[in-house]
Backbone bond lengths (Angstrom), bond angles and torsions (degrees), N, CA, C in turn:
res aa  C-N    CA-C-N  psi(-1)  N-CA   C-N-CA  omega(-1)  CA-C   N-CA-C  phi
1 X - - - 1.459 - - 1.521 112.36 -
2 X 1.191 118.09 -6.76 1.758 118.15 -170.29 1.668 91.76 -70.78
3 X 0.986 124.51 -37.95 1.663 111.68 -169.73 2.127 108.42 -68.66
4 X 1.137 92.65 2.48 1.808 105.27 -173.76 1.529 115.01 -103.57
5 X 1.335 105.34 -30.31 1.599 119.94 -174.11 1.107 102.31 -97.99
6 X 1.177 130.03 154.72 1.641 160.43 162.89 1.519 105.45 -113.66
7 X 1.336 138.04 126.53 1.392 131.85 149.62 1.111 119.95 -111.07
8 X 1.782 149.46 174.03 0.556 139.99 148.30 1.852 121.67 -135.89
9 X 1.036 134.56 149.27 1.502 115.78 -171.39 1.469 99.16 -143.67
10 X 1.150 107.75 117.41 1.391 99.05 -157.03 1.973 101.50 -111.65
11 X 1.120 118.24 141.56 1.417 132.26 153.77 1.852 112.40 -17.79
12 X 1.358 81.67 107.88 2.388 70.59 -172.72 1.524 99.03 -87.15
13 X 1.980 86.00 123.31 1.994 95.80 -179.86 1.328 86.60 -80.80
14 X 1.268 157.97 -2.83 1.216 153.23 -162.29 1.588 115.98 41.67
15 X 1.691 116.45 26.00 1.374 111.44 136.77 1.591 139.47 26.89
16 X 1.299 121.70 87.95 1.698 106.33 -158.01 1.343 116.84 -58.55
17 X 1.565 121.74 -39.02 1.694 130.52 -151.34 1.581 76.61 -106.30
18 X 0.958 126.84 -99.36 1.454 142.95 -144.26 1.277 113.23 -102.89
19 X 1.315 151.86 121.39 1.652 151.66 -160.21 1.080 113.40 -163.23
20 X 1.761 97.69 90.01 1.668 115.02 165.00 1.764 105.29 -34.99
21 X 1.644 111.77 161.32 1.343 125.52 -171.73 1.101 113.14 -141.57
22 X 1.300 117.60 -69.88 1.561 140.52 155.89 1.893 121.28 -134.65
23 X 1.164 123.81 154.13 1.342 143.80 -152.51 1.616 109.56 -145.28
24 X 1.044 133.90 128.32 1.594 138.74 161.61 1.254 111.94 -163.13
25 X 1.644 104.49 170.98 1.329 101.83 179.07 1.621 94.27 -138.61
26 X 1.559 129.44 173.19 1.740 131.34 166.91 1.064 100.39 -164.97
27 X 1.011 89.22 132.82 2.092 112.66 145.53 1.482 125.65 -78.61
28 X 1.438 127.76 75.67 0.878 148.05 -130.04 2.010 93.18 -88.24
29 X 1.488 110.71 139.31 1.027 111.32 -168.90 2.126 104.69 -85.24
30 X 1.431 121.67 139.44 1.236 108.26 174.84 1.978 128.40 -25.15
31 X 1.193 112.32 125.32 1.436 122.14 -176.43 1.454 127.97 69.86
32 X 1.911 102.43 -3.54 1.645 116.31 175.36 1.390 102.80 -44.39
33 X 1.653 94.76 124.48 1.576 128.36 162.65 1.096 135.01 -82.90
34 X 1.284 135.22 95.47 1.436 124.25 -169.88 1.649 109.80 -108.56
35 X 1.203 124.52 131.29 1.795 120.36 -172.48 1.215 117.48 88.21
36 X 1.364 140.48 164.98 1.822 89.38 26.84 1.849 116.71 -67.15
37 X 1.065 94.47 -168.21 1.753 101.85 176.63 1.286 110.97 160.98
38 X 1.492 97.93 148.14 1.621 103.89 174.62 1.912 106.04 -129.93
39 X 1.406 96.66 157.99 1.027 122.81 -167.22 1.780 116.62 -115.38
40 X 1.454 123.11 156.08 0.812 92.69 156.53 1.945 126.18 -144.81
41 X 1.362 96.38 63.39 1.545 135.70 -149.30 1.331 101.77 -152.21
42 X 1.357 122.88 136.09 1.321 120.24 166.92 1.580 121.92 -82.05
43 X 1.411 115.14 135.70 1.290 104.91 -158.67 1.757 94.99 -130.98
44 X 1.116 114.10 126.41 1.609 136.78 -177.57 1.638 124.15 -106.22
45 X 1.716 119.57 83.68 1.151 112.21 -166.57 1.851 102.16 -101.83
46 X 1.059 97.37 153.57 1.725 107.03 -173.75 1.715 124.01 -139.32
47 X 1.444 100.74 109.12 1.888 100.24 -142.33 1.695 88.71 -95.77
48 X 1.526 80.76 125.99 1.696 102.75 -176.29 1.778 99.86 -71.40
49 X 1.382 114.51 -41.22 1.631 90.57 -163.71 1.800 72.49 -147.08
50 X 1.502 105.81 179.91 1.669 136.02 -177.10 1.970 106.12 41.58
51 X 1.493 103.66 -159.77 1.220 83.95 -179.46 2.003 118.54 -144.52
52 X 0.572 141.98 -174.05 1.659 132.24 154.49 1.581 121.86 -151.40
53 X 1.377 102.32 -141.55 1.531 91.79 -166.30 1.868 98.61 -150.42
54 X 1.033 117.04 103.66 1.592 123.55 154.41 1.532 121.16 -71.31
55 X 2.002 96.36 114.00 1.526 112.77 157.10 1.417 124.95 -84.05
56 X 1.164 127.68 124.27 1.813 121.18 177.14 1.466 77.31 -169.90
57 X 1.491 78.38 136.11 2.099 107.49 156.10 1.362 100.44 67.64
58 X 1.345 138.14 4.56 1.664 123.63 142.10 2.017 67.36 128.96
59 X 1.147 147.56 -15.56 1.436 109.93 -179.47 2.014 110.72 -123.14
60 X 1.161 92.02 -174.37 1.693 95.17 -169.46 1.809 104.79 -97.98
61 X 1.248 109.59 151.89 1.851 103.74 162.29 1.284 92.24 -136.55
62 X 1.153 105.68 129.11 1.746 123.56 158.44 1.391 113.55 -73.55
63 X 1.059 123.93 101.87 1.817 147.15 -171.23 1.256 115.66 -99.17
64 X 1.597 118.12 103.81 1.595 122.59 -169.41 1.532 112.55 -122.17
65 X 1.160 138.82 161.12 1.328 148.31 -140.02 1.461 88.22 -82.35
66 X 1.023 116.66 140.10 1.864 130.23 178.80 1.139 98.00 97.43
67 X 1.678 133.62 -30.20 1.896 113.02 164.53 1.354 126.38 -110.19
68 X 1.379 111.35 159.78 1.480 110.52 167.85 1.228 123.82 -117.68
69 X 1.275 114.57 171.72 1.630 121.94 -171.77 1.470 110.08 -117.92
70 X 1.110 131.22 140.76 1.323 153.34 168.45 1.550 119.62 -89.74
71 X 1.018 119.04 118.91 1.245 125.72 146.39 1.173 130.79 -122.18
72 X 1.779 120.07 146.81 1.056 126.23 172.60 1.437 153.17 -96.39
73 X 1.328 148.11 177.34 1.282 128.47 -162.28 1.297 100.82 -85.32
74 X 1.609 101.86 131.01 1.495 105.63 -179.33 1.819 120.77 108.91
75 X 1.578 89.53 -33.84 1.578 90.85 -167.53 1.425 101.79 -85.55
76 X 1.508 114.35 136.21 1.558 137.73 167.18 1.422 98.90 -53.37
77 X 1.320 131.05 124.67 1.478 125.04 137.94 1.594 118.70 -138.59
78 X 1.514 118.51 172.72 1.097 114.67 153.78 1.675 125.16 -122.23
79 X 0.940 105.53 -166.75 1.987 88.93 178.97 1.968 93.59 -170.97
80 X 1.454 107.76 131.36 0.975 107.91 163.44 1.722 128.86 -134.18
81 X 1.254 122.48 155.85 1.749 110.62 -172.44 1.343 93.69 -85.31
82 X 1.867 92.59 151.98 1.512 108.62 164.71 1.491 118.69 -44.74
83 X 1.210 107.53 136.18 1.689 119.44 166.04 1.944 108.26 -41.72
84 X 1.741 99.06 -56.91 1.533 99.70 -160.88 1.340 93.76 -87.69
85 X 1.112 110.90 -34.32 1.840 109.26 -160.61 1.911 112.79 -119.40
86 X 1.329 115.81 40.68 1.482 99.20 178.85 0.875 150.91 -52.10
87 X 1.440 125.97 151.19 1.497 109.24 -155.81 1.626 121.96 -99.67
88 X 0.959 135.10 -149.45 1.680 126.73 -152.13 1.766 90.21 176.55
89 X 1.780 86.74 106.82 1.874 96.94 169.85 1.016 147.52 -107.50
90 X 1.100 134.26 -166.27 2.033 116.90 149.09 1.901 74.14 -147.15
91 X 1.301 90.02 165.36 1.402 123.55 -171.93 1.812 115.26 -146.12
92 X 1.685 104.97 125.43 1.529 94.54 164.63 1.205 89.83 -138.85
93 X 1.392 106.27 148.08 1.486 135.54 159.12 1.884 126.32 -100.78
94 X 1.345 96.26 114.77 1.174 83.66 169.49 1.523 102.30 -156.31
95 X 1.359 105.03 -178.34 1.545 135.04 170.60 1.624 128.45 -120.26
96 X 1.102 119.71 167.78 1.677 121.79 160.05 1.612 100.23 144.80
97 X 1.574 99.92 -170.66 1.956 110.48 -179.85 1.383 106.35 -44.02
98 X 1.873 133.07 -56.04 1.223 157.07 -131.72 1.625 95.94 -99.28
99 X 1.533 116.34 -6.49 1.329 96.12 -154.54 1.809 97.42 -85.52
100 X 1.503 101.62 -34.71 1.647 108.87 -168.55 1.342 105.54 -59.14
101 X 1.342 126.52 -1.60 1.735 113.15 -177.34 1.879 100.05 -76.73
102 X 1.404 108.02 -24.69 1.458 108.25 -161.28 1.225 107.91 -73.96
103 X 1.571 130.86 -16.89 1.506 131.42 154.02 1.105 121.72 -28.45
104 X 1.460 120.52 -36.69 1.651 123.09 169.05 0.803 129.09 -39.73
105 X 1.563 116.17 -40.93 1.805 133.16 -145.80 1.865 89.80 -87.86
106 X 1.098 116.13 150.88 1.390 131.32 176.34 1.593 97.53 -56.99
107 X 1.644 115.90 -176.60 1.249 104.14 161.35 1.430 135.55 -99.24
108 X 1.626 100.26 6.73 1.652 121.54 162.57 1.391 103.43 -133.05
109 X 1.329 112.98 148.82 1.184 133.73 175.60 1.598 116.15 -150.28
110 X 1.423 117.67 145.15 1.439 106.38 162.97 1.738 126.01 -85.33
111 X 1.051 113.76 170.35 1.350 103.28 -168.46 1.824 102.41 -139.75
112 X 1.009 123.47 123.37 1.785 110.92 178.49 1.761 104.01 -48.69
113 X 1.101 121.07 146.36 1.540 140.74 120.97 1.790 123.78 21.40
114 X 0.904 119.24 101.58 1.674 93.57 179.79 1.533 119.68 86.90
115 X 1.649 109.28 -34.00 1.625 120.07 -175.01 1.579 85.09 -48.31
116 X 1.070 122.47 -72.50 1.594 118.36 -165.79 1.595 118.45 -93.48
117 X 1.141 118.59 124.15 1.504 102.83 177.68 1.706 100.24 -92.07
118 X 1.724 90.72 176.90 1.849 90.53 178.32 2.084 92.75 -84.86
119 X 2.104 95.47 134.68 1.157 83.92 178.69 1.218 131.05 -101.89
120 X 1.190 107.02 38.21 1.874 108.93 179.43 1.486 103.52 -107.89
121 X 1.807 106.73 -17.25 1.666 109.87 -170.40 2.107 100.09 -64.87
122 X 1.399 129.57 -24.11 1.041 115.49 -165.13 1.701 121.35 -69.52
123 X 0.868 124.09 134.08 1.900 127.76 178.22 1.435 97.42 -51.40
124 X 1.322 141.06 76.70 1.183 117.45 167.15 1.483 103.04 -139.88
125 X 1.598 131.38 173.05 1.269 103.09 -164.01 1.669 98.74 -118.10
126 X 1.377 121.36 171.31 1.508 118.77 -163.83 1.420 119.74 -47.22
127 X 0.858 131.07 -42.37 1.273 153.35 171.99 1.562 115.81 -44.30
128 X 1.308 111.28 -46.25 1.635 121.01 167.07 1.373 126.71 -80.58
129 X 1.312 112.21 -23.93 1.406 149.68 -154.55 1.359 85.16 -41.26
130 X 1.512 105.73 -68.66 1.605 127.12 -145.30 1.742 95.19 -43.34
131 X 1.449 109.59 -46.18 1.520 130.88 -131.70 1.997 91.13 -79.26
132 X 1.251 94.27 -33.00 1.109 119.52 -167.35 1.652 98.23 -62.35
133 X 1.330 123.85 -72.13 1.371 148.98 151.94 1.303 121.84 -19.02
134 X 1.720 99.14 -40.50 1.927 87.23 -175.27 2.089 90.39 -93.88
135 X 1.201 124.62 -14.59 1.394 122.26 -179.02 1.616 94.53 -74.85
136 X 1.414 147.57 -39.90 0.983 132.06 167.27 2.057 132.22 -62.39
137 X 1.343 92.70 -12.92 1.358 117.76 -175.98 1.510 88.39 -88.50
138 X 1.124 148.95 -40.54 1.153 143.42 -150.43 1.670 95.98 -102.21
139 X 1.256 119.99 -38.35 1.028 104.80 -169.79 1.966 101.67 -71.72
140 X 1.366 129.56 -31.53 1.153 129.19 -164.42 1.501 93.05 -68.96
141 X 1.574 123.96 -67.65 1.627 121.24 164.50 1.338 109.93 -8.70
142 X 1.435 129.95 -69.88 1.502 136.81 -179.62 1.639 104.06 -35.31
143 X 1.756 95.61 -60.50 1.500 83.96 -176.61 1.220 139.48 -57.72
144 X 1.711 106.13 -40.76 1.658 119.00 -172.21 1.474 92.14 -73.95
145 X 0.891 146.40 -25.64 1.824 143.51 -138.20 1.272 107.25 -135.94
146 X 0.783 144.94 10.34 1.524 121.65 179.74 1.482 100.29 -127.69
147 X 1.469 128.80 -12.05 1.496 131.12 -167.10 1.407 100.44 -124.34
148 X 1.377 100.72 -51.53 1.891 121.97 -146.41 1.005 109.77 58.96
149 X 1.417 128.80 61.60 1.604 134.18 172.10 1.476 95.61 -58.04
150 X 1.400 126.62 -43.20 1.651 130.26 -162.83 0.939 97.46 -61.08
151 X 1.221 132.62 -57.93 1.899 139.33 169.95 1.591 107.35 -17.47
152 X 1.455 92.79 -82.14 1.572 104.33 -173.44 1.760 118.21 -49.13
153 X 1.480 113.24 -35.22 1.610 128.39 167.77 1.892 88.93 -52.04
154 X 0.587 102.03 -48.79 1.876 88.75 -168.10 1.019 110.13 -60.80
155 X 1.430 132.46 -94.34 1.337 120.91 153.87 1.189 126.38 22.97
156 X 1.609 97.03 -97.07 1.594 100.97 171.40 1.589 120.04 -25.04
157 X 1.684 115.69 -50.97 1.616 107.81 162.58 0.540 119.18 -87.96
158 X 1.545 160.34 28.84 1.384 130.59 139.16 1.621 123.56 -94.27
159 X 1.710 92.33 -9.41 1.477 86.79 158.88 1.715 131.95 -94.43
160 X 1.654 77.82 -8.34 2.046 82.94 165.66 1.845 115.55 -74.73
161 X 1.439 76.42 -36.73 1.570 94.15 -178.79 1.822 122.21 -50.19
162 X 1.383 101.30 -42.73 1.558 127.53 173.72 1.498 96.12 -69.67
163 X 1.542 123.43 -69.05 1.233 101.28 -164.07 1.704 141.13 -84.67
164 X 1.426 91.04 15.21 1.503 124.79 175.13 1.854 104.65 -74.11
165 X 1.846 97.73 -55.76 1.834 109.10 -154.61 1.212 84.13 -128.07
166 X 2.063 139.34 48.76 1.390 98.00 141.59 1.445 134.49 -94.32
167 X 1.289 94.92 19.06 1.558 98.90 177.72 1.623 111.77 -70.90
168 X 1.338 121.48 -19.89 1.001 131.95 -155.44 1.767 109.61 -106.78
169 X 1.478 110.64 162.99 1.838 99.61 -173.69 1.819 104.09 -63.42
170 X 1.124 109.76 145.84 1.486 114.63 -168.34 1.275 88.28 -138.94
171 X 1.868 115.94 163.59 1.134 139.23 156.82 1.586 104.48 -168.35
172 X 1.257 87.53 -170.42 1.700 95.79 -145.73 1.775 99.07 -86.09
173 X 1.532 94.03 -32.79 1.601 104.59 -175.68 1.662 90.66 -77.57
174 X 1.288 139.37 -43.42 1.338 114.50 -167.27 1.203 109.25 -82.62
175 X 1.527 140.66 -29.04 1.474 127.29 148.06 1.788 116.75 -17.50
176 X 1.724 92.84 -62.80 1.754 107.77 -159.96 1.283 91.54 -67.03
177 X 1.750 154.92 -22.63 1.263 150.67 -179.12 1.022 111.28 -67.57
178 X 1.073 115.25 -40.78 1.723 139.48 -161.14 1.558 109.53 -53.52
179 X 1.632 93.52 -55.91 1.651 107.95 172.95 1.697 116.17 -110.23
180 X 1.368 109.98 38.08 1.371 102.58 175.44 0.894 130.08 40.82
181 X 1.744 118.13 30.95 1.491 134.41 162.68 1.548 100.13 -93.07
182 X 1.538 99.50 148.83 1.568 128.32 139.50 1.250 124.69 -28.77
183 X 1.294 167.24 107.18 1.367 160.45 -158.21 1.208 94.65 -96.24
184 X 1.031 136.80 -54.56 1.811 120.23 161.71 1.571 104.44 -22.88
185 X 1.310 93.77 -93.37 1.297 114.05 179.12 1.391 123.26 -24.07
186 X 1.590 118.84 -46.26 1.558 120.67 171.19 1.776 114.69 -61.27
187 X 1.724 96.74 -51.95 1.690 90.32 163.79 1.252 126.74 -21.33
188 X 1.543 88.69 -91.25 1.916 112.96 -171.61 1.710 101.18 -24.90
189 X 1.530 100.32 -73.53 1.496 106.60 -175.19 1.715 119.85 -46.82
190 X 1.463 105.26 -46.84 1.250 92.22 178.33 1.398 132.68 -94.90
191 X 1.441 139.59 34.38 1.491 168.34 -22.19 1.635 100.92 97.04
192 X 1.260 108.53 -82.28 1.850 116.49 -176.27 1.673 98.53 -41.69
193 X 1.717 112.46 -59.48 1.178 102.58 -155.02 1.538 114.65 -86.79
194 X 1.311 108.78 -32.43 1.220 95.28 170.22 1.840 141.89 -102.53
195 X 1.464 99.80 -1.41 1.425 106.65 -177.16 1.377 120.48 115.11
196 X 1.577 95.99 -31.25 2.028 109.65 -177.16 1.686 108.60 -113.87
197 X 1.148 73.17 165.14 1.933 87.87 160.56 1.795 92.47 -81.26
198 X 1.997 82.77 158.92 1.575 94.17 152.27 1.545 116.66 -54.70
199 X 1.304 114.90 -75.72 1.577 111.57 161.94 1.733 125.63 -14.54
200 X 0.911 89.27 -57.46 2.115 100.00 -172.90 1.790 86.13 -50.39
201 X 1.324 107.21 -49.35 1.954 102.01 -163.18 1.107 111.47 -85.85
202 X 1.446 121.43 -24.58 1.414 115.68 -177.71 1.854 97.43 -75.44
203 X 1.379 121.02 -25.21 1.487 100.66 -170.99 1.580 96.09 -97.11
204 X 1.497 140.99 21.57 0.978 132.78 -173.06 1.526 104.94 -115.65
205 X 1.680 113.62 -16.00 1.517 125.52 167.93 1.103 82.03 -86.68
206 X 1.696 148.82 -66.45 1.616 110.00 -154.44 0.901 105.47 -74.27
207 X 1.085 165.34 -53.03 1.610 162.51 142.44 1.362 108.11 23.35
208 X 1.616 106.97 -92.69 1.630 94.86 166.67 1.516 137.54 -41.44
209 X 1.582 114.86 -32.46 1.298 114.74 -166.99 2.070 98.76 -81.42
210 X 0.877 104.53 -22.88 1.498 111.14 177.00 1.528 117.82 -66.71
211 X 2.020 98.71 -46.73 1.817 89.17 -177.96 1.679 101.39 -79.04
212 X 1.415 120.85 -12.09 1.647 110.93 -177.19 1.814 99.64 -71.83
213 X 1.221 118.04 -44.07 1.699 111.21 -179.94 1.695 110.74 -62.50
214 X 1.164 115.75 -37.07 1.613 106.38 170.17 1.421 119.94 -69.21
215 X 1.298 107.99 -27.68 1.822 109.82 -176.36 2.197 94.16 -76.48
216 X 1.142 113.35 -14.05 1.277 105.59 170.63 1.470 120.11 -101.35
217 X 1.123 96.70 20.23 1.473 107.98 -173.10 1.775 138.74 78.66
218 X 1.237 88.94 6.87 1.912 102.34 170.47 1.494 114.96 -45.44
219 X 1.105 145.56 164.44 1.634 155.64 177.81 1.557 90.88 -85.32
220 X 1.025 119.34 -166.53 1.575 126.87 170.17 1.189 112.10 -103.14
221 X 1.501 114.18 -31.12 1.537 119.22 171.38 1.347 113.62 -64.67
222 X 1.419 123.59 -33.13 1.852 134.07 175.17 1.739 92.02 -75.00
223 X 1.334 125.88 -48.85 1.645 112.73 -167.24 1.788 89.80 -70.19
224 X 0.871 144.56 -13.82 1.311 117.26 -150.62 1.883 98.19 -100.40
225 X 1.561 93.86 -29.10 1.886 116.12 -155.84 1.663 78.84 -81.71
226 X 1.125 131.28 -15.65 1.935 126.89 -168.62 1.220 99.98 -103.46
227 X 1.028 123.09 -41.62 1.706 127.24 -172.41 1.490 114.91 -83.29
228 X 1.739 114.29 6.17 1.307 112.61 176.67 1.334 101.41 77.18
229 X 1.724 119.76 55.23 1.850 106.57 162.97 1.392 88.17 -139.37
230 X 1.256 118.35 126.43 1.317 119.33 156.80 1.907 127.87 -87.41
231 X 1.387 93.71 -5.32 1.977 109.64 176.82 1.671 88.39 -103.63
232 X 1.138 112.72 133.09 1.731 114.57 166.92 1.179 100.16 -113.29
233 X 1.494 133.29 12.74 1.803 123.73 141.62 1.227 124.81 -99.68
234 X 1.628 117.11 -0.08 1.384 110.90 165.94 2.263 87.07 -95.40
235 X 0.877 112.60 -74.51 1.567 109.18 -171.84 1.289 101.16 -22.67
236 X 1.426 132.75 -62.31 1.766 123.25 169.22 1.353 128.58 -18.57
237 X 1.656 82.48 -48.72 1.848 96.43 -171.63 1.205 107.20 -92.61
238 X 1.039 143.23 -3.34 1.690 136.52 158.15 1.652 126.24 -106.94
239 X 1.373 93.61 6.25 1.519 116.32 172.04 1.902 98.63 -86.46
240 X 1.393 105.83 -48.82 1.500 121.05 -164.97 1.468 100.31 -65.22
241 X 1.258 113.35 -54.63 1.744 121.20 -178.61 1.464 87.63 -56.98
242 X 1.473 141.41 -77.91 1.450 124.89 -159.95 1.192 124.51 -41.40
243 X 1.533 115.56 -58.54 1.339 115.99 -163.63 1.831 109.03 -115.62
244 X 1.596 111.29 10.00 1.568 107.49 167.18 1.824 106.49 85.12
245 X 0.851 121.45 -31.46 1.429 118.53 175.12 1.771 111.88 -111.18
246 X 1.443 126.57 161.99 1.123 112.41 162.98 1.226 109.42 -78.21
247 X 1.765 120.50 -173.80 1.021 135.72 159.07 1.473 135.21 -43.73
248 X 1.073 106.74 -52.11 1.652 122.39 164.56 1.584 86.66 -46.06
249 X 1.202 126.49 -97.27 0.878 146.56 -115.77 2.255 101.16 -74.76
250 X 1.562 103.55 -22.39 0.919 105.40 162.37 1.164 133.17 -79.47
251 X 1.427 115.53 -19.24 1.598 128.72 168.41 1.512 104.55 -73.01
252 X 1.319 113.93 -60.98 1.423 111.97 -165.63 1.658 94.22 -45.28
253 X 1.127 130.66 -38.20 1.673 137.87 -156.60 1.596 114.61 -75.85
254 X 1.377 97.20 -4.40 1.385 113.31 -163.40 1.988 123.10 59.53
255 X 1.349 107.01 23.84 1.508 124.66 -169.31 0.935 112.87 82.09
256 X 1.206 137.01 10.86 1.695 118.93 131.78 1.356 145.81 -63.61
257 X 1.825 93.80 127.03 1.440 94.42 -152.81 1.408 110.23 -98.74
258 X 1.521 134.96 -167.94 1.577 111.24 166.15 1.287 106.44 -122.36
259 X 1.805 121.04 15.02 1.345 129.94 160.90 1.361 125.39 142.08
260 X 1.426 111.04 114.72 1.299 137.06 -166.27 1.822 97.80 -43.18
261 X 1.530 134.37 157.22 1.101 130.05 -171.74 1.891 73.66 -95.63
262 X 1.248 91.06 159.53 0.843 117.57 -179.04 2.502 122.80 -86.41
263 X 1.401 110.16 117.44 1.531 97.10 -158.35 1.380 106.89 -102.93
């Protein structure tokens, strides 16, 4: 594999905000194993094409071309490429004041296109390299930090995500698996931005999708089996808290309700 990898380890200018460390990129051969290992620098790899799988903290993330993974100083992991499809990286390491904000970021994230180039591909000579490296570090900072566009990208899926599969058994941890988030972490965030729990929205899409199958004439046992309830005395009872009447009683009504619970 040495003819696939690039490394680089560069001289620490000790940089105040942001301070490149080391830099590489590989074309990682099918099922390549790297780790465990610890570090003690934060190190940010971002897989240009195929895909693999990051171990840290006792669980797995499946890591596919358009995101990267984070790790932190200290933390044990390992990471290996897909068998059929391996993946192909660039890697920077660094440290400084700016670096501890990146603890925030989950330990996968997607990243646009282009945000990062590979940094050994630039014509520049060792000596500049670094300078080169911490201006690309800064520009990604810009991205994660100054908006949290990545924030709002989540969101956005987990409520596509919900309204795709709530018919189906859901929870909060298999949402947060889904996208190689933290379930802490998916909470908090998705709580801040929108006002609810995951829960509060996932039962507020079956909710609606339940009184639209009775206004078409479904049984309560068909609204409940569509809307993702397999108990039709708990679905009763959280149908009743939403909209004030039971089920029966909203069909017979033709969907009139006597008042939405209030969110």
């Amino acid at each position: 594999m040495k003819g696939n990898t690039r490394e680089f380890i560069f001289e620490n200018r000790g940089l105040k905000d942001l301070n490149p460390i080391i830099a590489g990129n590989e074309k990682c051969a099918p099922s390549h194993t790297f780790g465990p290992a610890v570090r003690g620098y934060y190190l940010l790899h971002y897989v240009l094409a195929g895909k693999g799988t990051l171990y840290k903290g006792g669980r797995a993330y499946l890591v596919r071309a358009g995101e990267a993974f984070l790790i932190l100083p200290g933390e044990v992991t390992t990471y290996r490429a897909d068998e059929q499809d391996p993946w192909q990286y660039t890697w920077l390491g660094f440290d400084g004041e700016l670096a501890d904000r990146f603890s925030e970021l989950p330990p996968v994230f997607p990243l646009p296109a282009g945000l990062i180039q590979e940094p050994l591909r630039e014509p520049v000579s060792d000596n500049t390299r670094v300078y080169a490296l911490a201006a690309e570090l800064f520009r990604l900072y810009a991205f994660l930090f100054s908006e949290k566009k990545g924030e709002n990208r989540y969101v956005k899926r987990v409520e596509d995500y919900i309204r795709a599969l709530y018919m189906q058994p859901l929870r909060v941890e298999d949402i947060a698996r889904s996208l190689n988030l933290d379930r802490r972490y998916l909470s908090r965030l998705f709580k801040e931005k929108t006002g609810v729990t995951v829960l509060e929205f996932l039962i507020s899409v079956r909710m609606e999708a339940a009184a639209r199958h009775l206004e078409k004439g479904a049984s309560v046992l068909e609204a409940a089996q569509l809307s993702g309830y397999g108990d039709v005395s708990n679905f009763s009872k959280m149908f009743k808290k939403r909209y004030g009447v039971s089920p029966n009683a909203y069909k017979a009504r033709g969907g009139a309700a006597v008042g939405k619970e209030s969110s």
